[in-house]
Each structure stands twice: as C-alpha cells, then as structure tokens.
C-alpha positions as semicolon CSV with decimal commas, in nm:
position;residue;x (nm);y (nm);z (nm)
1;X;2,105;0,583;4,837
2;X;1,941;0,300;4,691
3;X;1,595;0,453;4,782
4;X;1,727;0,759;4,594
5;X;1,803;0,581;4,292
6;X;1,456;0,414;4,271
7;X;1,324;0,750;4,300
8;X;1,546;0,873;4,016
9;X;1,454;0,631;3,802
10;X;1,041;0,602;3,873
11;X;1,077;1,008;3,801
12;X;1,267;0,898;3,445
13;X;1,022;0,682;3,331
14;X;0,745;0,904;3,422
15;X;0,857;1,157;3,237
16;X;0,911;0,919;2,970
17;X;0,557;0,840;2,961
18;X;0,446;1,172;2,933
19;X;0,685;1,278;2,689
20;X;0,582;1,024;2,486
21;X;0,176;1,133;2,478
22;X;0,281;1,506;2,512
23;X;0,260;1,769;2,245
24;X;0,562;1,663;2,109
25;X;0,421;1,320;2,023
26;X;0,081;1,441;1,919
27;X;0,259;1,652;1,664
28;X;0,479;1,384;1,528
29;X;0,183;1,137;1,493
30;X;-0,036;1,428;1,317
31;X;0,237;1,610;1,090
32;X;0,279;1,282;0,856
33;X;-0,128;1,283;0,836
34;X;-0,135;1,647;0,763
35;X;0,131;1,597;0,477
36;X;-0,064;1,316;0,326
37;X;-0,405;1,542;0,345
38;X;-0,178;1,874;0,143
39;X;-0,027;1,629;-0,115
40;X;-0,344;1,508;-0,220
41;X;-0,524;1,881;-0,231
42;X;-0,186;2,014;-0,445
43;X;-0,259;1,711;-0,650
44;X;-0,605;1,799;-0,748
45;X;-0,535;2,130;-0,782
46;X;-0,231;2,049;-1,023
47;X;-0,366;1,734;-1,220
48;X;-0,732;1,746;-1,229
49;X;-0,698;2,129;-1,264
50;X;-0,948;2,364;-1,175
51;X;-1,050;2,464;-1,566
52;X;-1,276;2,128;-1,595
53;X;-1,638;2,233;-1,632
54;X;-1,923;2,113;-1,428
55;X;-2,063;1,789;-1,471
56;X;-2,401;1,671;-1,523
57;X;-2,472;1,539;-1,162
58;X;-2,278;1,853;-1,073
59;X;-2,502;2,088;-1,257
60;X;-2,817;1,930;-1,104
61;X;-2,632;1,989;-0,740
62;X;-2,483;2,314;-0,787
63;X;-2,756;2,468;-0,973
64;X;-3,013;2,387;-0,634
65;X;-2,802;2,698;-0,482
66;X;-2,704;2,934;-0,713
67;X;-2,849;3,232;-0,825
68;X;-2,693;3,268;-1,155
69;X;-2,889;2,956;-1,292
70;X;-3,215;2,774;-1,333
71;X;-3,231;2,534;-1,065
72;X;-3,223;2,183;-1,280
73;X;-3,496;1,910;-1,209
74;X;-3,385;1,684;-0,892
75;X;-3,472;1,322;-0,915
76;X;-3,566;1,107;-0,637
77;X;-3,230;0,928;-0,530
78;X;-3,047;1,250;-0,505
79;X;-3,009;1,437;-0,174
80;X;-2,938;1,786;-0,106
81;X;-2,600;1,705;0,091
82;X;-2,343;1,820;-0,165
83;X;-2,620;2,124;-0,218
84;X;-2,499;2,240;0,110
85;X;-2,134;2,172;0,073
86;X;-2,105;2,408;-0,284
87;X;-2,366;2,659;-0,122
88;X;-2,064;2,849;0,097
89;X;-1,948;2,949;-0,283
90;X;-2,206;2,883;-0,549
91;X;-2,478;3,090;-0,382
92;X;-2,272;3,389;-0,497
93;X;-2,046;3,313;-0,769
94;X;-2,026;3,175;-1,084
95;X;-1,674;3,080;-1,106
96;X;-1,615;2,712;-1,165
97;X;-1,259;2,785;-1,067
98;X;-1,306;2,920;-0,750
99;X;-1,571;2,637;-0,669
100;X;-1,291;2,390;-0,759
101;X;-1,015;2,505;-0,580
102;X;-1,278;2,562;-0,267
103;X;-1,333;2,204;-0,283
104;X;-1,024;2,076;-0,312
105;X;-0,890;2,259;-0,017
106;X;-1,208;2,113;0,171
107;X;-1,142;1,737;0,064
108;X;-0,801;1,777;0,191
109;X;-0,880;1,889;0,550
110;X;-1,159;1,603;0,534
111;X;-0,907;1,354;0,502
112;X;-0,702;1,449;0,738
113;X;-0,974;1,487;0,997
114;X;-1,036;1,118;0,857
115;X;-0,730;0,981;0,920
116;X;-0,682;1,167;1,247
117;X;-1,010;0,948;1,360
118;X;-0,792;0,639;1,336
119;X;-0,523;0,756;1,512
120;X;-0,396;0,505;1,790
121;X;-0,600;0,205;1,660
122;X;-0,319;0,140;1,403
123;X;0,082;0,278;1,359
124;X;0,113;0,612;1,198
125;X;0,274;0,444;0,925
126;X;-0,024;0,262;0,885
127;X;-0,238;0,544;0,852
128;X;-0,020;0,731;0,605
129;X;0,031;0,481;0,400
130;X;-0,344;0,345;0,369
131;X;-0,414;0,703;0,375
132;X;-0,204;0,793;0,060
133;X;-0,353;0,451;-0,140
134;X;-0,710;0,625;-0,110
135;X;-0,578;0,938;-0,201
136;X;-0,398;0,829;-0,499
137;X;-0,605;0,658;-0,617
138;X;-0,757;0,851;-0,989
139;X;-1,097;0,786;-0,852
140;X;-1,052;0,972;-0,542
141;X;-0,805;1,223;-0,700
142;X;-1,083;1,317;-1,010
143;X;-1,394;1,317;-0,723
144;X;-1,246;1,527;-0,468
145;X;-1,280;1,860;-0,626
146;X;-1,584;1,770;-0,772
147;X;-1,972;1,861;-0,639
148;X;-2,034;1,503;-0,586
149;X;-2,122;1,317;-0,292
150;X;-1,948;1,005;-0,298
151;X;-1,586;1,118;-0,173
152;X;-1,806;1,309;0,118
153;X;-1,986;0,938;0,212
154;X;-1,667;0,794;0,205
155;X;-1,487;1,059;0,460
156;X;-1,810;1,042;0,671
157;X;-1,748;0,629;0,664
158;X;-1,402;0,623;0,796
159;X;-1,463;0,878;1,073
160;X;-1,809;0,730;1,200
161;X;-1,613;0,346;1,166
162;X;-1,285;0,457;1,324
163;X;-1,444;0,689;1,626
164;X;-1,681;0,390;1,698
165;X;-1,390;0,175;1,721
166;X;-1,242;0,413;1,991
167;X;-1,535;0,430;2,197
168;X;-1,620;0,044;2,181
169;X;-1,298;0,012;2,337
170;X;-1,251;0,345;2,550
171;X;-1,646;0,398;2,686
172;X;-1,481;0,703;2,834
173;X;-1,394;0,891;2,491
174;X;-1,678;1,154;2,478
175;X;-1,506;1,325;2,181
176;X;-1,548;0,951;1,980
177;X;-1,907;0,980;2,046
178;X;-1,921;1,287;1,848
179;X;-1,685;1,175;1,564
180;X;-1,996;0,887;1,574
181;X;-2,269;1,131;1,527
182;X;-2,115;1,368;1,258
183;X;-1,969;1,106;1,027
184;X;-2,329;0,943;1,018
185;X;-2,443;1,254;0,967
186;X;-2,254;1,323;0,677
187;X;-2,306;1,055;0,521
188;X;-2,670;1,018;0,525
189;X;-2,727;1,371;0,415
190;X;-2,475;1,304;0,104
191;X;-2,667;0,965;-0,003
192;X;-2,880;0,843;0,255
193;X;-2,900;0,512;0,116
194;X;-2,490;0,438;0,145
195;X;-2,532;0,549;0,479
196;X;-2,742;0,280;0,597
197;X;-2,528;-0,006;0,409
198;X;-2,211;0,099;0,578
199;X;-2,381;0,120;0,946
200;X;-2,496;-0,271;0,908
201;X;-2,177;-0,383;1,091
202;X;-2,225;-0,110;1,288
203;X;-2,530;-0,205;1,451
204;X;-2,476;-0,573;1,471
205;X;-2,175;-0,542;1,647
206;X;-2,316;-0,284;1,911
207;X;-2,614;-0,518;1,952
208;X;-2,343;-0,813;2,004
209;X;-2,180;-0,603;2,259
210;X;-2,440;-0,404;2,408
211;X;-2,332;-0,069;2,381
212;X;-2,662;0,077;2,365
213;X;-2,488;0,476;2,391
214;X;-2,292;0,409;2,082
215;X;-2,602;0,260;1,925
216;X;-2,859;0,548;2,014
217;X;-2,585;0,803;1,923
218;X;-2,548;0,677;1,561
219;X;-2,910;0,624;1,527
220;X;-2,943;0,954;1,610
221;X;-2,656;1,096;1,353
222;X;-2,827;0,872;1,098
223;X;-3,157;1,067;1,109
224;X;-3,012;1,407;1,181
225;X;-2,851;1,368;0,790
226;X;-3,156;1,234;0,644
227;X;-3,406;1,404;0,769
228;X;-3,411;1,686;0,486
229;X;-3,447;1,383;0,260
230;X;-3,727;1,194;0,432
231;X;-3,907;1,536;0,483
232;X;-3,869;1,579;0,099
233;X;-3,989;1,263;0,052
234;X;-4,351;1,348;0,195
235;X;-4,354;1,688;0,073
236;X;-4,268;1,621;-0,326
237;X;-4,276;1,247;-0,359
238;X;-4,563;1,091;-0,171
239;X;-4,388;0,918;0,114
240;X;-4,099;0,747;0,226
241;X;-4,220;0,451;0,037
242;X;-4,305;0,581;-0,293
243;X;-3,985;0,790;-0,311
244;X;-3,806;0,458;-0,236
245;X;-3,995;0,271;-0,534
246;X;-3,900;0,600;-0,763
247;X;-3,536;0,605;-0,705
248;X;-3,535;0,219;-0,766
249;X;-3,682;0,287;-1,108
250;X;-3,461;0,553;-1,209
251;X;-3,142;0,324;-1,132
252;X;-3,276;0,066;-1,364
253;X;-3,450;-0,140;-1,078
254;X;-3,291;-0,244;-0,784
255;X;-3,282;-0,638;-0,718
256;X;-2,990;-0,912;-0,812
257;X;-2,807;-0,784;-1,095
258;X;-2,461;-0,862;-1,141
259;X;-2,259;-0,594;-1,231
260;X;-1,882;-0,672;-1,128
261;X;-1,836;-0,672;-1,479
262;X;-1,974;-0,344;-1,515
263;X;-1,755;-0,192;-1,226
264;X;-1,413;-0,335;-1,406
265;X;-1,464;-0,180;-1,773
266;X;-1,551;0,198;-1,574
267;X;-1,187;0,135;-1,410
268;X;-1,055;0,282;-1,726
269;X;-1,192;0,621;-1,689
270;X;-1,549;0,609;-1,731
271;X;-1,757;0,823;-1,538
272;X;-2,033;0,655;-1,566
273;X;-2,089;0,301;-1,797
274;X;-2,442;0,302;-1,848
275;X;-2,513;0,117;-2,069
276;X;-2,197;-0,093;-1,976
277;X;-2,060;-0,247;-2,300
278;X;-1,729;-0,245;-2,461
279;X;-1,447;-0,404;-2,385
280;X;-1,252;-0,451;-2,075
281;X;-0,977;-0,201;-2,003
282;X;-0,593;-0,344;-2,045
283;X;-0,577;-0,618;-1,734
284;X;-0,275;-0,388;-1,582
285;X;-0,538;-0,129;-1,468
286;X;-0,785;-0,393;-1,318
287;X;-0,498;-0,572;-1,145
288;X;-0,526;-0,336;-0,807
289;X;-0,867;-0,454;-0,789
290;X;-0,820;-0,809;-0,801
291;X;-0,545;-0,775;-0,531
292;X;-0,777;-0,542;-0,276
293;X;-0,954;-0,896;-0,103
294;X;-0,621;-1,066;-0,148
295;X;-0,481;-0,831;0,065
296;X;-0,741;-0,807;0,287
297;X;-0,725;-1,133;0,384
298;X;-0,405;-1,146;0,444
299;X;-0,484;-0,814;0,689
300;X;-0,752;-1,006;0,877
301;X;-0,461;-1,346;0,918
302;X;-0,215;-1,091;1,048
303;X;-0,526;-0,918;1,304
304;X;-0,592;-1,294;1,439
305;X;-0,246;-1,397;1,504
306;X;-0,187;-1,040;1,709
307;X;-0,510;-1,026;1,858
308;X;-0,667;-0,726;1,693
309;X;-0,961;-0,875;1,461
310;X;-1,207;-0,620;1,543
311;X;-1,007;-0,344;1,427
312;X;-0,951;-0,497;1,113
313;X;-1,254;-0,694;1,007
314;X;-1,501;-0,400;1,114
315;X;-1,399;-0,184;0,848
316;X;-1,394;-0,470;0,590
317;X;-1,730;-0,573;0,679
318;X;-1,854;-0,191;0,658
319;X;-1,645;-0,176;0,331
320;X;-1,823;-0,508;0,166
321;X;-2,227;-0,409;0,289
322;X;-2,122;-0,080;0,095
323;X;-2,002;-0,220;-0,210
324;X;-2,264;-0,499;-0,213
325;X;-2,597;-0,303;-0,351
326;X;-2,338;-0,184;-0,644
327;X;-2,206;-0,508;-0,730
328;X;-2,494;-0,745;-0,688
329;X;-2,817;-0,505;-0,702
330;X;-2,767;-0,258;-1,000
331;X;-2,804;-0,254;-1,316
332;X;-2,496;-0,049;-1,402
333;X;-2,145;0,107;-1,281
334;X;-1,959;0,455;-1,195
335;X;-1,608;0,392;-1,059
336;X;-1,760;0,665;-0,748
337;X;-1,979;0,438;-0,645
338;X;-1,707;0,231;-0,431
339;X;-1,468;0,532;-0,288
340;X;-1,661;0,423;0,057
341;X;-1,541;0,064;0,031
342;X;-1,232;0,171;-0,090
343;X;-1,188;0,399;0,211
344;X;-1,281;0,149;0,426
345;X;-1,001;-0,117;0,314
346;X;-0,742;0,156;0,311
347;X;-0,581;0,076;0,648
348;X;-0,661;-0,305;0,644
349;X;-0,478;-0,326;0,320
350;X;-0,176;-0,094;0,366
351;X;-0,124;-0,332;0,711
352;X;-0,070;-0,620;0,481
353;X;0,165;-0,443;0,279
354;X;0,381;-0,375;0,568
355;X;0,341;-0,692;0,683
356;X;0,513;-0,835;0,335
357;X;0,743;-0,602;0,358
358;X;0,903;-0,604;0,724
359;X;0,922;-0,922;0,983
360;X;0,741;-0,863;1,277
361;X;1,095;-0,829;1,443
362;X;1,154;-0,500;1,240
363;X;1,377;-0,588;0,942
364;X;1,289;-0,563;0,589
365;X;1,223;-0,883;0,415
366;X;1,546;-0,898;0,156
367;X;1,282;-1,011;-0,140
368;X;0,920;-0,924;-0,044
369;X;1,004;-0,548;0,048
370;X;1,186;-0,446;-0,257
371;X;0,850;-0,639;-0,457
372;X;0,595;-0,447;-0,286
373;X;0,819;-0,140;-0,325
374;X;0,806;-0,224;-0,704
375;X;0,428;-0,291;-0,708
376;X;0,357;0,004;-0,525
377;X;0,536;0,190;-0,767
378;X;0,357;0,043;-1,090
379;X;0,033;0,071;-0,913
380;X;0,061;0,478;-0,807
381;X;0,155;0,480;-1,233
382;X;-0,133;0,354;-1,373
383;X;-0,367;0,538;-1,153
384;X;-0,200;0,870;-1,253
385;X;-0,176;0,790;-1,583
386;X;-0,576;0,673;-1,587
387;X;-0,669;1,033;-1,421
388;X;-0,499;1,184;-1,630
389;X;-0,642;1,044;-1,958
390;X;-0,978;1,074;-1,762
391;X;-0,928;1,477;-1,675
392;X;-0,811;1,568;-2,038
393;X;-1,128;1,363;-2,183
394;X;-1,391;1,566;-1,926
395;X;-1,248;1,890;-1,999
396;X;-1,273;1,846;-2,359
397;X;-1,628;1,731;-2,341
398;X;-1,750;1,978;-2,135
399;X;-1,578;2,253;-2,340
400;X;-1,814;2,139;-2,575
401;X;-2,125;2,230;-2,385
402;X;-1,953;2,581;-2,375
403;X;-1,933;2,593;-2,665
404;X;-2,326;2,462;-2,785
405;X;-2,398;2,760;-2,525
406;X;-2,228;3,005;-2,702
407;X;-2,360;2,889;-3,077
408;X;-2,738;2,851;-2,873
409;X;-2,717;3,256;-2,791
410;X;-2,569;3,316;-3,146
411;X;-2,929;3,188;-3,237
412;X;-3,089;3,361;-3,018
413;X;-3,146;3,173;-2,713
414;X;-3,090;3,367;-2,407
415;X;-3,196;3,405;-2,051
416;X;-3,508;3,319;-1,979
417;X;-3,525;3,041;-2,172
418;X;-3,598;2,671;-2,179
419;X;-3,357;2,359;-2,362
420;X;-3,557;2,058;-2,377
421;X;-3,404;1,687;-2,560
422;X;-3,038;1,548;-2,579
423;X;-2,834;1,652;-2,224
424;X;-3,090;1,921;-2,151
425;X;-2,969;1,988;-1,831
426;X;-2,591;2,042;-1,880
427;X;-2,645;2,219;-2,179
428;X;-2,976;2,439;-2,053
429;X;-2,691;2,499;-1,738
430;X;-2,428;2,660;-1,964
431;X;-2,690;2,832;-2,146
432;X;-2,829;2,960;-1,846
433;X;-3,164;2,846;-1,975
434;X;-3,389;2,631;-1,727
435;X;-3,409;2,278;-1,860
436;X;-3,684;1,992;-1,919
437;X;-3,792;1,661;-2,040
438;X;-4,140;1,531;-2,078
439;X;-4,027;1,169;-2,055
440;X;-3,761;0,954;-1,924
441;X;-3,559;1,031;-1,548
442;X;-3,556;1,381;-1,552
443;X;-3,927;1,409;-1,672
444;X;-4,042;1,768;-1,520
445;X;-4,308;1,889;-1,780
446;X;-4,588;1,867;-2,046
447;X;-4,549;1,919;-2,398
448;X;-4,833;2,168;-2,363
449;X;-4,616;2,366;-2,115
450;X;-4,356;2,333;-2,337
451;X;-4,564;2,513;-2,600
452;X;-4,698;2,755;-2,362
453;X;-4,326;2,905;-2,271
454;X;-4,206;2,889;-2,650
455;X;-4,517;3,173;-2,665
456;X;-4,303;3,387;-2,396
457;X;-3,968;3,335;-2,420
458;X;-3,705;3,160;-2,633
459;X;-3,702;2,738;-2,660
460;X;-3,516;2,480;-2,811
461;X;-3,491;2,121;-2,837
462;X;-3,212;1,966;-2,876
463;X;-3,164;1,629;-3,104
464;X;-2,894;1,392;-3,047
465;X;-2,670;1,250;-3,384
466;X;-2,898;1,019;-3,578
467;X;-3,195;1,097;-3,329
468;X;-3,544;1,256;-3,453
469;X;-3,686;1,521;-3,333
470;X;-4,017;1,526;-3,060
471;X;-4,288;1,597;-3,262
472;X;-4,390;1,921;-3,123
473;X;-4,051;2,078;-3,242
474;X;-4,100;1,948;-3,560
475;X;-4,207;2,269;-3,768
476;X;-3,934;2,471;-3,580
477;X;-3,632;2,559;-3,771
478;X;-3,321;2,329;-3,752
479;X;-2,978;2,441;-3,690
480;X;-2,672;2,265;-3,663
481;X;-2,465;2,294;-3,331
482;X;-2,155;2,098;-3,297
483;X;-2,286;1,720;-3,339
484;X;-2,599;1,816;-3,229
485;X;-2,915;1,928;-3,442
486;X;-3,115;2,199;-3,255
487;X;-3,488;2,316;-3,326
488;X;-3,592;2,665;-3,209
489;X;-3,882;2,788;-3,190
490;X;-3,998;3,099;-3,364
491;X;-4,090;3,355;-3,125
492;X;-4,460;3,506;-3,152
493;X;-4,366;3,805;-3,364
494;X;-4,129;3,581;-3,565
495;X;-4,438;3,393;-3,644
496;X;-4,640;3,652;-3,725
497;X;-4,377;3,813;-3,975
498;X;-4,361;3,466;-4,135
C-alpha cells in the first residue's frame, strides 16, 4: 500500500512537470509576449499614422527598389538592408500607406520573435514588461513603421544576445545557434558598422569561455549580412578601406567627440540635430535617460546577489559598445541611433523595477511599488506626448515637399527630370525627378552634366531661404515655391523663342 502510494505520487509530480513545460505553459509564457508585440503595431498604426510621408533617409532607401522613382544617390555608410525589407512592397507600389502599415505589422512580429529569444533566461513578467518600455518608448514607436534601419539592428541585437545566452548555457540548443546566425545577420546587413560594436562582448566572452561553435557561427552570420556591403565596397568605392575613410567623412569624422549633449537636446523630437544647438528640452523628458544606468546598476546588484551576472551584464555590455561610437566618436545626434542600446537594457532595467517594487518573498513593497507605479506612469506620458508632437511636426513638413512637387509640375517640371540644390533628394523624390548635387555628401555629378540634361529634359535648382543660387542656374528664371526660390531652366526651344 505504501509502495502504491509512492507510485501515486512519483506519477503526480511527473505529470506536474510536464504539464508545466507542455503546450499549455508554452502558450501562457508566449500569449503575454504576443500581446505586447500587437499593442505596439496598433500603436503605430493609430499614433504615428500611416499618412506621414517618406523621409529623407527613407527616400534614399526606398527609392533603391522602386520602379516608380529615380533611384536617389547612396552614400558610403548606408547599406542596402532596409532596401530589402521595403522591396516586398515598394518594388510595385507607390503607396506610402500601404508601405507603412506593411511595416508596422512587420516590426510587431519582430518583436515578438525578439522577446520570444529571451524566453526562460528571465520571468515572463520580465520580458513583458522590458518588452513594453522599448516599445513605448516615442523613439521606437516613430521608427518602427519607418524604412529605417535602426529599429531592424536593434531586433537583430536582442535575438543574436539572448539566443547566445541560451546556447552558452544549453550547448545542446541547435535552434539558439540559428537565432545566433540570423540576428547577426540582420544586423550587419541593416548597418554593418552597429553590428560589429554590439558583437564585442560577444566575442570576448566566447573567447573567455571557449565556445568556439558559438564563435564561428556568429562570425559566420556577421559576414553573411555584410557581404553585399563589402562587395559594394570594391565594386563602387575602391575597397574596404577607402569606403571606411568615406563614410567617416560624411559623418563629420569619426574620432573622440563628445556628443552626450547632442543625444539629450534630439530627446525632444528631433530627428536628426545636426548641427546640434539650441537649447535643452524641459529636464522631465531627459529624466528617463538619466535613470537608464541607475537602474542598470541596480539590475547587475540584484544578478550578483542571485547568481545570474551573465545574463544581466552581457546585454549591458553589448548595449554600452553600441552606444559608445555615438556618444564619444561623432560629431552629432539622431535619437535612432541608440534603439540598439536601448533594446539591450530593456530586460536588465525592467528587473530592477520589479525588484523596487516586490520583496524577493513576493509582496509588494507598501511605498516603493506604488512609486514606481507612479513613475512608470509619468514616464509612458511624456514619451507619448513627445511622439506625438514629433508625428504631427513630420507630417506637416513633408506635406510640404508635396506640395513644392505639385507647384514644381505647375512649372513645368515633370518626369524625366533632374532637381539639383536645397533637399534635392526628397524633393526630386516627390517630384519624381532624379536628383543631384555637385558638392557636399550626396555629390553625384558635374555641373557640365548638369548642363548637358537641362538640353534634354526639364531641370531645376533649388535655393534654400536667404541662400544664392549655383552659378550655373544663375540666368534661369526664378520662381517662388513655398519658402524656397527655384531656378528652371529654359528648355532648348524655350531658348530659342527667347
């Protein structure tokens, strides 16, 4: 009898045990992911909204694929990543709605492949809630539906971090090995650059601990991503090396330049703050970013007194080698630049929170809990409020390159044709004209080729407020177009009648 109890109760607690990594588990642990992943696309969709025009950076990217539009100059840094991300819908339609909504639905389902990575290296609760600080956060909300590649680095940094965790600790978790090799992948071929600055901790720590598979496999992810780029590199720019020493001189010159500053005033909305002057924004919307290494520390404290530092400090070490180039070794700031690093200290971070809100015995702390409840609170807020000043401000400004389109073909400038001077690309874009520049970044022709298509088809140069014109458009006619002055140039039988 008492043999038969035994037996009873081994068969209870083995069934238990499964139970408790069955289906039914796996779909409790998942669902609160999945409903973190839908908010965030439904937020896009609804507060960002799909009516905001394409960007500059966006028209360079989008315009590689389409077949609607000139294909804009592409500088040296850029790589061809979020090219192939728009290409599913851009290579056949015009729509910037559809192109939005497309992408927001992607982001989504890339965060919650993202988070699904970390699952069983921290709670659930965990997860969702450092899950939902990245997503609500105005940078991440305004980037995700947008044909930029800085979200996409991020989501390729938490997977390749959090399945290399798994498989330094499981060396039989083949899937992990995978998760490796496609989050390095997609994040070299978004910005091949970031890539390499987040896999520094990486590599030091598989060195440390010999695990030469998980070394060779993201190696090998690493170069699958950037090989278009390095290929590109010898076919257009004269090497590795040279395209290297180009992309340096477009971003102003990399070396030790201080730009913390920079990064705080572009909290407040700006896309990008180059030049970076003005003042700072109100000290309520900087105050999450003072607290992000506060409460990181306090994550790593809590990680040594349970034992689980590597989990915790591997991320923040991936999350400060990828902030470090844009704090200490650029000349300027774009709130995008740090959605990798802001990834990265998602879970670390939200573990603290819990941590000052609940004792370790299960209870909520009576003063701490209701604080970080309130701080939460004023925190989600501000970042709403801030993407939603920031969505309204974009949508009016790029209704305004509509609308220089539509006075530009009032004038007579229609496809084929070339915009040259002030935001030649964005504009040229809307036009549908091709664009170019015979100085500066986007430099991509001669003055005498200039000339030469003016003889075939319609050009115009545009002049910023209080700017003069180049001197070649100087005997053109001058129009006015919005804030902008714009010189076209007579076509041959106009000049002929004249």
């Amino acid at each position: 009898m008492a043999d038969g109890t035994a037996a009873l109760l081994l068969g209870k607690r083995r069934n238990d045990r499964t139970s408790a990594t069955g289906p039914g588990r796996r779909a409790a642990g998942t669902g609160p992911l999945a409903v973190v992943a839908a908010v965030f696309t439904v937020a896009q969709l609804l507060l960002v909204r799909p009516v905001l025009g394409l960007g500059w950076d966006e028209v360079v990217y989008v315009s590689q694929v389409t077949s609607h539009h000139p294909a804009a100059f592409f500088s040296a840094p850029r790589a061809r990543g979020v090219s192939l991300l728009v290409a599913p819908v851009a290579s056949w339609s015009s729509s910037t709605v559809l192109l939005r909504c497309y992408l927001a639905v992607l982001s989504g389902l890339a965060l919650y492949v993202a988070l699904r990575a970390w699952r069983g290296l921290f709670p659930t609760r965990i997860l969702v809630t450092g899950g939902a600080f990245f997503a609500s956060l105005w940078i991440t909300l305004f980037y995700g539906p947008q044909a930029m590649p800085n979200y996409w680095v991020a989501i390729g940094a938490l997977v390749t971090v959090g399945c290399f965790l798994r498989r330094s600790e499981n060396p039989t978790a083949r899937a992990a090995l995978w998760g490796v090799a496609g989050g390095a992948a997609l994040m070299a071929v978004m910005r091949p650059t970031d890539a390499v600055w987040v896999s520094v901790p990486l590599v030091v720590l598989a060195l440390a601990r010999r695990h030469g598979r998980l070394l060779l496999v993201l190696a090998g992810g690493l170069a699958a991503g950037a090989a278009d780029w390095v290929v590109e590199a010898h076919t257009a720019h004269g090497g590795l090396g040279q395209r290297l020493a180009e992309a340096s001189r477009i971003q102003g010159g990399l070396g030790w330049q201080i730009a913390v500053d920079d990064q705080l005033r572009s909290l407040g909305g700006r896309a990008l703050c180059r030049p970076c002057t003005g003042s700072m924004p109100h000290p309520v919307i900087m105050l999450w970013w003072f607290a992000l290494p506060l409460l990181a520390l306090l994550a790593l404290h809590v990680a040594v007194r349970a034992g689980r530092v590597t989990r915790t400090l591997l991320p923040l070490a991936c999350a400060t080698t990828a902030a470090l180039p844009y704090l200490f070794m650029i000349g300027y700031a774009a709130p995008r630049f740090l959605q990798p690093s802001y990834a990265l200290v998602a879970f670390p971070v939200a573990a603290a929170l819990w941590h000052l809100a609940r004792r370790p015995g299960g209870g909520w702390r009576p003063v701490l809990a209701p604080l970080v409840a309130l701080c939460v609170a004023g925190h989600l807020a501000v970042q709403l409020t801030v993407l939603v000043y920031t969505a309204d401000r974009n949508i009016d400004s790029r209704r305004d390159w509509t609308r220089a389109a539509g006075e530009l073909h009032r004038l007579g400038v229609r496809p084929p044709c070339l915009i040259t001077g002030h935001q030649a690309i964005p504009v040229g874009y809307y036009t549908g004209c091709s664009s170019g520049a015979t100085s500066g970044n986007n430099a991509n022709t001669t003055v005498a080729t200039i000339l030469r298509t003016a003889g075939r088809v319609p050009v115009a140069t545009l002049v910023a407020p209080g700017g003069a014109p180049p001197p070649y458009a100087r005997p053109w006619p001058e129009h006015r177009v919005g804030e902008l002055r714009v010189r076209v140039a007579p076509l041959p039988g106009e000049r002929a009648g004249g």
